[in-house]
C-alpha positions as CSV (number, residue, x, y, z in Angstrom):
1,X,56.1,-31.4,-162.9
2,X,56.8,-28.7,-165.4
3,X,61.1,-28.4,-166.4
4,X,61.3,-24.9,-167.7
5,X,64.7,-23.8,-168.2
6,X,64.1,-19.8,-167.5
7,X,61.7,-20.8,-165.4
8,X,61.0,-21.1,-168.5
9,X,60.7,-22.3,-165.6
10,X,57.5,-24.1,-167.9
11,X,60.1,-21.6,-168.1
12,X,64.1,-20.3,-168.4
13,X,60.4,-24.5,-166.6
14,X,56.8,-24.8,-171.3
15,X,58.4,-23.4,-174.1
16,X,58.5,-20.3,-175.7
17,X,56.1,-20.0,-179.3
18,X,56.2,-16.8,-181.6
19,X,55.2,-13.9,-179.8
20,X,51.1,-14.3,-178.9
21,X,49.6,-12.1,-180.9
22,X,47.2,-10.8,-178.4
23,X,49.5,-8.5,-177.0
24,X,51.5,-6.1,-178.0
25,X,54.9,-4.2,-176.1
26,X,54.5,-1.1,-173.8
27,X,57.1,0.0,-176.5
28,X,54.3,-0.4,-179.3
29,X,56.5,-3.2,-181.2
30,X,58.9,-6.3,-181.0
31,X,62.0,-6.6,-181.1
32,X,64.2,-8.0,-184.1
33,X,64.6,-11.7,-183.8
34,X,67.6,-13.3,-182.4
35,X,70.2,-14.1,-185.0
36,X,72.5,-17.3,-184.1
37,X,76.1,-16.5,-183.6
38,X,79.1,-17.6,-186.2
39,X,82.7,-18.0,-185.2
40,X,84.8,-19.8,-188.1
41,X,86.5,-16.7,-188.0
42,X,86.8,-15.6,-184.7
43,X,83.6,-12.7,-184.8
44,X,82.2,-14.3,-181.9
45,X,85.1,-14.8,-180.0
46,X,84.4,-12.5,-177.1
47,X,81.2,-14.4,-176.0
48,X,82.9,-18.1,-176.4
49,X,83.0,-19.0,-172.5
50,X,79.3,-18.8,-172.7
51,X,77.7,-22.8,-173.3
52,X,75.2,-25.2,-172.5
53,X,75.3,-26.2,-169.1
54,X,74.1,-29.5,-168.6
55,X,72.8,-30.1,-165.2
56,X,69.3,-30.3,-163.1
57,X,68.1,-28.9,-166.3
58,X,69.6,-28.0,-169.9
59,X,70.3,-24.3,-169.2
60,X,73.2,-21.5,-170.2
61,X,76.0,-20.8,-168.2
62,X,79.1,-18.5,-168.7
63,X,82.7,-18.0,-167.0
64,X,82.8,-15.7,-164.4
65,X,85.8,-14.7,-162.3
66,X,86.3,-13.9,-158.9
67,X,88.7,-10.6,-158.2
68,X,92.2,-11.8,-157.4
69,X,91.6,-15.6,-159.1
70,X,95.0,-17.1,-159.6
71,X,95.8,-18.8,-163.5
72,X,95.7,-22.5,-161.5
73,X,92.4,-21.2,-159.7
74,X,89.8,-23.6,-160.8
75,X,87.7,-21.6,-163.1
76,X,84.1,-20.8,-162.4
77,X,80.9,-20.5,-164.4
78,X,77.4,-18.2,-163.4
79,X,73.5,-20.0,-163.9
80,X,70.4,-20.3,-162.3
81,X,69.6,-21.9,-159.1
82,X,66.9,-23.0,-160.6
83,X,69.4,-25.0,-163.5
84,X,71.3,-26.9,-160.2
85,X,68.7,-27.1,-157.5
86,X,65.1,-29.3,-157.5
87,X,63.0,-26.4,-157.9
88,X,59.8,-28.0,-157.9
89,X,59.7,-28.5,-154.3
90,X,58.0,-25.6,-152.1
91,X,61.8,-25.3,-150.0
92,X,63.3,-23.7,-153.0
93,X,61.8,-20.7,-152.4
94,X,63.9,-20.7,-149.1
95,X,66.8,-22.9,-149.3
96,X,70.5,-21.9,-149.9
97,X,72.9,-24.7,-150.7
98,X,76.7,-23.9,-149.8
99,X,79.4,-26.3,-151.0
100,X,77.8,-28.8,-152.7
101,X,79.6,-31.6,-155.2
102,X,78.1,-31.7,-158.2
103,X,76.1,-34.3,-159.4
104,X,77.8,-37.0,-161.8
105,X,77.8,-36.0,-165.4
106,X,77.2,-32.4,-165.3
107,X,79.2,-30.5,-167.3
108,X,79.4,-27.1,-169.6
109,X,79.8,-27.2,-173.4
110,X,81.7,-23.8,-174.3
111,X,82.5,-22.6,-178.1
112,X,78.9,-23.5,-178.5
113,X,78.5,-21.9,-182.0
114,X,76.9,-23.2,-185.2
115,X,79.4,-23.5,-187.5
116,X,82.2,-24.8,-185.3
117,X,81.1,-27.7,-184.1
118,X,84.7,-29.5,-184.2
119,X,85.8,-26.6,-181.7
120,X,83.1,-27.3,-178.5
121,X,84.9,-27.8,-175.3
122,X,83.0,-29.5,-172.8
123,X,83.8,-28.8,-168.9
124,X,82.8,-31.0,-165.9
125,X,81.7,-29.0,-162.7
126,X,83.0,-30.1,-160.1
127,X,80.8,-28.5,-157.3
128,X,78.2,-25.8,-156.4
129,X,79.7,-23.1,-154.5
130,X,76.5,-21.3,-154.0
131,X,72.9,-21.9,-155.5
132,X,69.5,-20.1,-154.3
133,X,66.2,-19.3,-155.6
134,X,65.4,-17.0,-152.3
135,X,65.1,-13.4,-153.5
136,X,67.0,-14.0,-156.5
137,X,68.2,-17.2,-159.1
138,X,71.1,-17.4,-159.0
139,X,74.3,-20.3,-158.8
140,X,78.0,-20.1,-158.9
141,X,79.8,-23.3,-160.2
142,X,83.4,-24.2,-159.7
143,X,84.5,-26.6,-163.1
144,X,87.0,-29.0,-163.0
145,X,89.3,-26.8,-165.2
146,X,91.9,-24.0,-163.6
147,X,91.9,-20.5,-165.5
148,X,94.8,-21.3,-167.2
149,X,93.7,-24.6,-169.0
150,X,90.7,-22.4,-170.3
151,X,93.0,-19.8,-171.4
152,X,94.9,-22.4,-173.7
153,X,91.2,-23.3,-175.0
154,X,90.7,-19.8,-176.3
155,X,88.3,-19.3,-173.5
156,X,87.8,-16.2,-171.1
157,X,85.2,-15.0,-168.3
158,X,83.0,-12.3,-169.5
159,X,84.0,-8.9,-168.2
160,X,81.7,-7.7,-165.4
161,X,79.9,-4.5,-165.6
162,X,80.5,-1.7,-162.6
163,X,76.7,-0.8,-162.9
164,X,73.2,-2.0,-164.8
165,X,72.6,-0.7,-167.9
166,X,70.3,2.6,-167.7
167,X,66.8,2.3,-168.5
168,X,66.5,3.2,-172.5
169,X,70.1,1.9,-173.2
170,X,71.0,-1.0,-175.8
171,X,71.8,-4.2,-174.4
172,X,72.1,-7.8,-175.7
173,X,71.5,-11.4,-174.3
174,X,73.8,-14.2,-175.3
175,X,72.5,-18.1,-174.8
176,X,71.5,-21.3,-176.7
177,X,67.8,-21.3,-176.2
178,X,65.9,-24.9,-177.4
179,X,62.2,-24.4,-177.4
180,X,60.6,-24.5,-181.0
181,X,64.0,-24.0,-182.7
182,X,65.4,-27.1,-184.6
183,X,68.1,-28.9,-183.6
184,X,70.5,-27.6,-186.0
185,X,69.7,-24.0,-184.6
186,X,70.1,-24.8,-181.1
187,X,73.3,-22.7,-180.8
188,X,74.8,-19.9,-179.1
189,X,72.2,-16.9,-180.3
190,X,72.2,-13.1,-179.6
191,X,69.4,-10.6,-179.1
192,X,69.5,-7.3,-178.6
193,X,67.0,-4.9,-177.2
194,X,66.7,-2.3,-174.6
195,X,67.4,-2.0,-170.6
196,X,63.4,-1.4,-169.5
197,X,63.2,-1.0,-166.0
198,X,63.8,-2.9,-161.9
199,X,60.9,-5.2,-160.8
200,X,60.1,-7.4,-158.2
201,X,58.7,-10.1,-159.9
202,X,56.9,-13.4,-158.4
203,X,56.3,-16.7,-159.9
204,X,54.8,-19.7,-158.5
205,X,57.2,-20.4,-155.0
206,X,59.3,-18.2,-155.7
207,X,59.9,-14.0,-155.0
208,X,62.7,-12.1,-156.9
209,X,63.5,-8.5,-156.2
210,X,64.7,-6.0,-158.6
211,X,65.1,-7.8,-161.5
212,X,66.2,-6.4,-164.5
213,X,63.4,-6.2,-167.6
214,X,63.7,-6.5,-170.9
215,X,61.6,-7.7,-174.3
216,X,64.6,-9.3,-176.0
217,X,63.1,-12.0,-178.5
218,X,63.7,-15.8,-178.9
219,X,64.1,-16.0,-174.9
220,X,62.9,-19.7,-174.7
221,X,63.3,-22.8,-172.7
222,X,67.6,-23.6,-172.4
223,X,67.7,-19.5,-172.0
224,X,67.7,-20.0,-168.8
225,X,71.4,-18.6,-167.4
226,X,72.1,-16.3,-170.4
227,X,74.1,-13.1,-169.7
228,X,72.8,-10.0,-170.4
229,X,75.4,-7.5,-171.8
230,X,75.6,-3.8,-171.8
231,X,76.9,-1.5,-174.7
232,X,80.2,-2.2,-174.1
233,X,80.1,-6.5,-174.0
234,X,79.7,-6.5,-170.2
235,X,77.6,-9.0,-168.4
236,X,75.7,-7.3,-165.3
237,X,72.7,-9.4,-165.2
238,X,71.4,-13.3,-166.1
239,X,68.0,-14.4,-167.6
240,X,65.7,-16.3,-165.4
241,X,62.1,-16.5,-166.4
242,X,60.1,-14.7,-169.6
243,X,56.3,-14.1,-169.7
244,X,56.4,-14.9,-173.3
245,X,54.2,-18.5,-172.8
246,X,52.0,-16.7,-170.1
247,X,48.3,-17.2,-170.6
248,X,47.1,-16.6,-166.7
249,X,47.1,-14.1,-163.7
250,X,47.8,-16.5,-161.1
251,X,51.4,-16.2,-160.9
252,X,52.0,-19.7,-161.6
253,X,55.0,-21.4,-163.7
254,X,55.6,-19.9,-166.4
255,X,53.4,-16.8,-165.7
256,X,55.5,-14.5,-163.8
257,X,54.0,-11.4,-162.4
258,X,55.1,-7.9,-161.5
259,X,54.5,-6.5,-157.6
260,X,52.9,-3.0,-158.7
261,X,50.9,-1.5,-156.3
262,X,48.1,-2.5,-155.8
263,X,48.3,-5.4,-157.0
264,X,50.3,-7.9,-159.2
265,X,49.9,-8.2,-163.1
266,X,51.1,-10.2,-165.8
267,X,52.9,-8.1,-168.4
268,X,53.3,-10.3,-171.8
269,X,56.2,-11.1,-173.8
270,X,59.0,-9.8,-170.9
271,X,62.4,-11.1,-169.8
272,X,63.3,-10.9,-166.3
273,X,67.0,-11.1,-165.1
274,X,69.2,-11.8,-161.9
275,X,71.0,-8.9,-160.8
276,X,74.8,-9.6,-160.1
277,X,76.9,-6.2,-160.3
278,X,77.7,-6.5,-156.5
279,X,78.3,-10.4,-156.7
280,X,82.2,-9.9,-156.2
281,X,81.2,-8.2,-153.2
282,X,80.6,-11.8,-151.7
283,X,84.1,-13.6,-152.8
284,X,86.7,-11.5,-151.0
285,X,89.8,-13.6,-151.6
286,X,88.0,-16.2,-153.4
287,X,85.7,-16.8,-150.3
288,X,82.4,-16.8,-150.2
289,X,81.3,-14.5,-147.4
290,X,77.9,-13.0,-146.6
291,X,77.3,-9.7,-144.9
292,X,76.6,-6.5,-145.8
293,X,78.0,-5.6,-149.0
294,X,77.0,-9.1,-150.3
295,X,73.9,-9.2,-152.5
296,X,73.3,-13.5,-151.7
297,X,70.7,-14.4,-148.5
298,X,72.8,-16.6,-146.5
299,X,71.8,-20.7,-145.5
300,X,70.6,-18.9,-142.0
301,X,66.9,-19.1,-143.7
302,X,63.6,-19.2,-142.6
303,X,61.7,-23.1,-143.5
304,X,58.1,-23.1,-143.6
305,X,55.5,-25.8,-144.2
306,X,51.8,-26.9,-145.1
307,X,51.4,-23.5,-147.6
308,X,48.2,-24.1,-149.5
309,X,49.2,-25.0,-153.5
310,X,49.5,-22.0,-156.0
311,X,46.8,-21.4,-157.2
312,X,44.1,-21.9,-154.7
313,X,40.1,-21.3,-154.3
314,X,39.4,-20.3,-150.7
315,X,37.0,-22.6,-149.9
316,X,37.1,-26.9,-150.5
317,X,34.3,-28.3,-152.8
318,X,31.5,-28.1,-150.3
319,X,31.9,-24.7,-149.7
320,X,33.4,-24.5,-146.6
321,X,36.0,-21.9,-146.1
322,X,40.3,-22.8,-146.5
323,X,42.2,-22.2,-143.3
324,X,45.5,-20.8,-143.0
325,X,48.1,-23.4,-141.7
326,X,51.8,-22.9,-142.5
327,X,54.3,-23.6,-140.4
328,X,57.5,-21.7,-139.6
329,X,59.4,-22.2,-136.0
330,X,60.1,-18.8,-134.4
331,X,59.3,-16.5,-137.3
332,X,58.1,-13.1,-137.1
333,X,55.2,-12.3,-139.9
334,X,53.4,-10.2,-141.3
335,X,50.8,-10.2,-144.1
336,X,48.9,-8.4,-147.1
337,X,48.0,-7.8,-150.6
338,X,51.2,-8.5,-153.2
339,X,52.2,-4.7,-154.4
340,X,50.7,-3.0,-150.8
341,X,52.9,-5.1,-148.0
342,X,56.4,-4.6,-148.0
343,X,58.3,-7.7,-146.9
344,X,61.7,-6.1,-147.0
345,X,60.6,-3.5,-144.3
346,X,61.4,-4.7,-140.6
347,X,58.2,-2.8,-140.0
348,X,55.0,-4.3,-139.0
349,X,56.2,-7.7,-138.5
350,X,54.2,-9.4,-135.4
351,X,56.2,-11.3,-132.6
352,X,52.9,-13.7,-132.3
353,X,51.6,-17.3,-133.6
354,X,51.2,-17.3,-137.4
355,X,48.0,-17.0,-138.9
356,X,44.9,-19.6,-138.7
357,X,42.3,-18.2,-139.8
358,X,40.5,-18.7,-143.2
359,X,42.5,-17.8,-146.4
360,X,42.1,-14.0,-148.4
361,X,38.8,-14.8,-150.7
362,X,39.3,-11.4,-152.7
363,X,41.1,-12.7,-156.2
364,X,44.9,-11.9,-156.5
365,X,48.3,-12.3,-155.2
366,X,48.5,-12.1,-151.5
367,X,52.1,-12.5,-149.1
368,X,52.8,-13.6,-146.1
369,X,56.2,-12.7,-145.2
370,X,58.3,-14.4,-142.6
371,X,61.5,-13.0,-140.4
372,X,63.4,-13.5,-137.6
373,X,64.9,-11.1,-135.4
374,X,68.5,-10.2,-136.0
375,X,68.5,-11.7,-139.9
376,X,69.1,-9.4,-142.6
377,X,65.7,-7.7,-144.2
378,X,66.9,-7.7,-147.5
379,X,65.8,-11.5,-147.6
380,X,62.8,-12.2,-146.1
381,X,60.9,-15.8,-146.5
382,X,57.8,-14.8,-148.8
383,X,54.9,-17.3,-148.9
384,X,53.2,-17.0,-151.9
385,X,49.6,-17.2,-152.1
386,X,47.2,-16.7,-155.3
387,X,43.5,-16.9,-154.9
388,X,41.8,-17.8,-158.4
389,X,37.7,-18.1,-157.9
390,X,37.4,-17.6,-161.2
391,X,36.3,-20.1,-163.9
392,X,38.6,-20.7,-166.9
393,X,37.4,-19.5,-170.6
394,X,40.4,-20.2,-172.7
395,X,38.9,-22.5,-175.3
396,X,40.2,-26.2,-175.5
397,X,42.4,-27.3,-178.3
398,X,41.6,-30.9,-179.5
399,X,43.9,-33.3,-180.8
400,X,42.3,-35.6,-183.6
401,X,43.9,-38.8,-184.8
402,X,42.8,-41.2,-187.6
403,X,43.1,-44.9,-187.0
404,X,41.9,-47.0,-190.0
405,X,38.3,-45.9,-189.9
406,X,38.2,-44.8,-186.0
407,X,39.3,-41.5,-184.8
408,X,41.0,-40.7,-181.3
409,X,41.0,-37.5,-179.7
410,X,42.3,-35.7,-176.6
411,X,42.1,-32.4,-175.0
412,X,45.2,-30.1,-175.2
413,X,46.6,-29.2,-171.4
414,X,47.9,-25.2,-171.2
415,X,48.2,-25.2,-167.4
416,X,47.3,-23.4,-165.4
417,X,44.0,-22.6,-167.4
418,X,43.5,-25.9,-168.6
419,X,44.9,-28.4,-166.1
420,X,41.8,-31.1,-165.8
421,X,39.4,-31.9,-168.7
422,X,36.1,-33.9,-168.2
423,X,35.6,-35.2,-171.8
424,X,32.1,-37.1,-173.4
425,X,30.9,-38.1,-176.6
426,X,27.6,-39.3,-178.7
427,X,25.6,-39.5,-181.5
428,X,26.1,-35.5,-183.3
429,X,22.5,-35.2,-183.8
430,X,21.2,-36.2,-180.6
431,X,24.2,-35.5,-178.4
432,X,23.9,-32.2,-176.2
433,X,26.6,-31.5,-173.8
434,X,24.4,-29.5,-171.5
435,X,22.6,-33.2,-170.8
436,X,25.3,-35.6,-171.5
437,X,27.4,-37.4,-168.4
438,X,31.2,-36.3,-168.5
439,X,33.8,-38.2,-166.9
440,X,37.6,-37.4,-166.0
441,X,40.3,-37.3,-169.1
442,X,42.9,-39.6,-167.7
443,X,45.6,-38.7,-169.8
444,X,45.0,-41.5,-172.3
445,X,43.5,-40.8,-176.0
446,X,40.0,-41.8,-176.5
447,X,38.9,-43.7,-179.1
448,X,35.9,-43.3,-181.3
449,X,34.4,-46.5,-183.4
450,X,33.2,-46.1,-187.3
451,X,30.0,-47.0,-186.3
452,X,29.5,-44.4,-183.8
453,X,30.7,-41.8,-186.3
454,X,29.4,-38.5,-187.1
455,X,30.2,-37.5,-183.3
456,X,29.8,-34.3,-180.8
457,X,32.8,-34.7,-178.7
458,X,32.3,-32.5,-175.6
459,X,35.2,-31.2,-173.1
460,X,35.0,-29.2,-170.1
461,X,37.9,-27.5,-168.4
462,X,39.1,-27.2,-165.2
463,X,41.6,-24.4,-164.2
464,X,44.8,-25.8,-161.4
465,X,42.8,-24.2,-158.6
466,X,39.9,-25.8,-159.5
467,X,37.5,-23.7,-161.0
468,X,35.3,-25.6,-164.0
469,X,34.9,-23.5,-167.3
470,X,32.3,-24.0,-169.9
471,X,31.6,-27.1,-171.8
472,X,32.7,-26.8,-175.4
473,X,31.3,-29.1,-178.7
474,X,33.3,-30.2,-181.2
475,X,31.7,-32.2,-184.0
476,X,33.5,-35.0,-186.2
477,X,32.9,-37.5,-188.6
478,X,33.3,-40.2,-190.7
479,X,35.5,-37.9,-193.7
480,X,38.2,-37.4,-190.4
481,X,38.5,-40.7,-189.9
482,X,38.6,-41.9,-193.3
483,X,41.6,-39.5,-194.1
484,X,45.2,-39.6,-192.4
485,X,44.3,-37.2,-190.1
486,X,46.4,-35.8,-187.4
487,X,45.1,-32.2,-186.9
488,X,44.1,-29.6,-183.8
489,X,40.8,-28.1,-183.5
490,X,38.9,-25.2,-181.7
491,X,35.3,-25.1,-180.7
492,X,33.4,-22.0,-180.0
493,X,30.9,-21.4,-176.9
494,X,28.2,-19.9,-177.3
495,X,27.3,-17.1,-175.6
496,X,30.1,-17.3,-173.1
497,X,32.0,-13.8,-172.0
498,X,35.3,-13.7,-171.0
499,X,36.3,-13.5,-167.7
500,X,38.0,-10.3,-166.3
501,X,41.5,-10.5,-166.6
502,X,41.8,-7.9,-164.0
503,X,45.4,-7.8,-163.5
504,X,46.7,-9.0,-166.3
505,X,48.2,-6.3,-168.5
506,X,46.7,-6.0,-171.5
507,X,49.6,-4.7,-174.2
């Protein structure tokens, strides 16, 4: 399974590469890089309680503290759910865990900065006070370290923000993102762009609402936690998941999507973010307590079961059509379109069995949303379902390694595009890959002999839902083998159009 740390998630689970030249900002640009931060001499000072939390995942975290925290009050640190809880399972779009000890070895390194190595203070956590990745993605740690032991490390909460940043305005994002970046850069960096807009974004499981956007650059995998500050240094929202590896519609890891209506679309090379102005609505006195004012879903959830995998065809292989199955004891439910059915409405859900009947077979995001009388609707259960009929055209990159005088090859993965190859090769001269026998890649390189060199190597794709693209060619020969050869390679289809991206926003 796929560790993003931003879910990057592929995500805050894959990492980020430059900016995919394919697409371009609503804003008609990008934004200046990142830069990483210095603090030999105390410029960076202000931002030093934010580190590298070390826990489910490698993510960022930062202090945060709770109105009316006493100096021996253990201190306490902001992340992702997704950084504490296992999100690959299908309950993490619903669960809420409460109170948990932390797992051994978990920790948070603060003064996290380049040039001040010496100076990194690393902080056990001692438990989770509250993690979720229903509605938003977001956990509060509690470190085994009071306020005033941080204080003696030259180490302070962030100050919180009374409101979100206006759409237009400057902001900045402060975190140690990993991805492509060498080791010696992997440090606290800052970014700074502008406050775009609220969404409600979905990805994969999981269903966020009003997340803050932004194109900020260098978000990658590790970004996952980061603050994001307004003007004035204050932290009012933290980076969960960036488009900025997304090559698909279907919602999937690493691909999150925007409810518009109609409809749900991709929008390249954005940041979305956690909203947390109201979270010290929910620790009166230290205490977590849900209600009204709070902005957290409480562990009074909704479970569900048997939810057909993301993305989906719906029909099986012998063209019969995919039934509707899940499971959810004593849930109310509607169901419709993503960007046209409203799950945070309390109208039109139906007191009845769930649906059994076969699955949506238009293309596109479609919800079924799940309630219960007397629970809050601000946090409905939201089963996520993404219908993908459509065959894959990315084209295949292949991996080439020489070996003495044989050669070895194997297709790149990019999932969810390109998440099963059927590979073959033979003779170039004779070989067509219309006529010739393809069988499974199974993960392992395959090797071509001198003697059976020049080659047409032949790869067919096979998108997660299971959709088979066109068969590519790629000839070799003898010259790769005999060189020390480790390179990529493209082949072109003929004659092949791509398919509609139809809700994918082009930039």
């Amino acid at each position: 399974m796929h560790r993003l740390s931003l879910l990057l998630l592929m995500a805050l689970c894959a990492c980020q590469s430059p900016y995919n030249s394919k697409f371009q900002n609503e804003e008609g640009g990008f934004p200046e890089p990142s830069v990483l931060l210095k603090n030999a001499h105390g410029a960076a000072q202000a931002v030093a309680g934010v580190g590298r939390f070390q826990g489910e995942m490698t993510c960022t975290a930062f202090l945060w503290k709770p109105d009316g925290a006493l100096p021996e009050s253990k201190a306490w640190a902001l992340t992702n759910g997704h950084c504490v809880m296992p999100y690959s399972e299908r309950s993490s779009s619903y669960d809420v865990w409460v109170k948990r000890p932390a797992s051994a070895g978990w920790n948070i390194k603060f003064h996290y900065f380049v040039d001040t190595p010496a100076a990194q203070k690393s902080v056990a956590v001692a438990s989770v006070i509250y993690a979720s990745m229903k509605t938003s993605d977001l956990a509060v740690l509690e470190l085994n370290a009071s306020w005033s032991e941080l204080e003696r490390e030259s180490l302070w909460p962030l100050p919180q923000a009374a409101k979100a940043a206006e759409s237009g305005h400057a902001i900045r994002t402060v975190g140690i993102p990993q991805g492509s970046f060498p080791l010696a850069e992997q440090f606290l960096r800052e970014a700074r762009c502008i406050e775009e807009k609220t969404v409600s974004v979905v990805e994969w499981y999981w269903t966020w609402f009003d997340a803050h956007r932004n194109s900020c650059a260098d978000i990658r995998e590790g970004s996952s936690g980061s603050p994001v500050l307004n003007a004035e240094g204050e932290v009012y929202a933290l980076l969960n998941t960036t488009s900025a590896t997304g090559i698909s519609d279907s919602c999937y890891l690493g691909n999150p999507c925007e409810l518009e209506r109609p409809g749900a679309v991709m929008v390249a090379n954005k940041n979305y973010a956690a909203a947390i102005v109201s979270l010290q609505e929910c620790f009166p006195n230290q205490t977590l307590t849900f209600g009204s004012d709070c902005p957290l879903p409480s562990p009074e959830t909704i479970a569900y079961s048997d939810a057909p995998p993301i993305p989906t065809r719906p029909f099986d292989r012998q063209g019969q059509p995919l039934l509707w199955k899940v499971k959810a004891e004593g849930a109310l439910w509607k169901m419709g379109p993503a960007g046209e059915i409203n799950c945070r409405d309390d109208a039109g859900y139906r007191n009845e069995a769930l649906p059994s009947g076969a699955l949506p077979q238009e293309n596109g995001l479609h919800l079924l949303c799940l309630q219960k009388k007397g629970f809050d609707e601000r946090f409905p259960t939201v089963v996520v379902l993404s219908v993908d009929t459509r065959a894959p055209t990315l084209k295949p990159e292949l991996s080439l390694r020489a070996f003495d005088q044989d050669l070895s090859f194997e297709p790149i993965f990019q999932v969810p595009e390109l998440s099963f190859f059927r590979v073959g090769f033979g003779p170039r001269d004779t070989t067509s890959c219309d006529q010739l026998k393809l069988v499974p890649y199974r993960r392992i390189p395959i090797r071509i002999s001198q003697k059976d060199l020049p080659a047409r190597i032949c790869v067919q794709g096979e998108d997660h839902a299971g959709n088979p693209g066109p068969i590519f060619a790629y000839d070799v020969s003898g010259d790769d083998a005999s060189r020390n050869l480790t390179r990529k390679m493209r082949s072109e289809s003929p004659g092949q159009k791509p398919k509609e991206h139809d809700v994918i926003r082009k930039q």
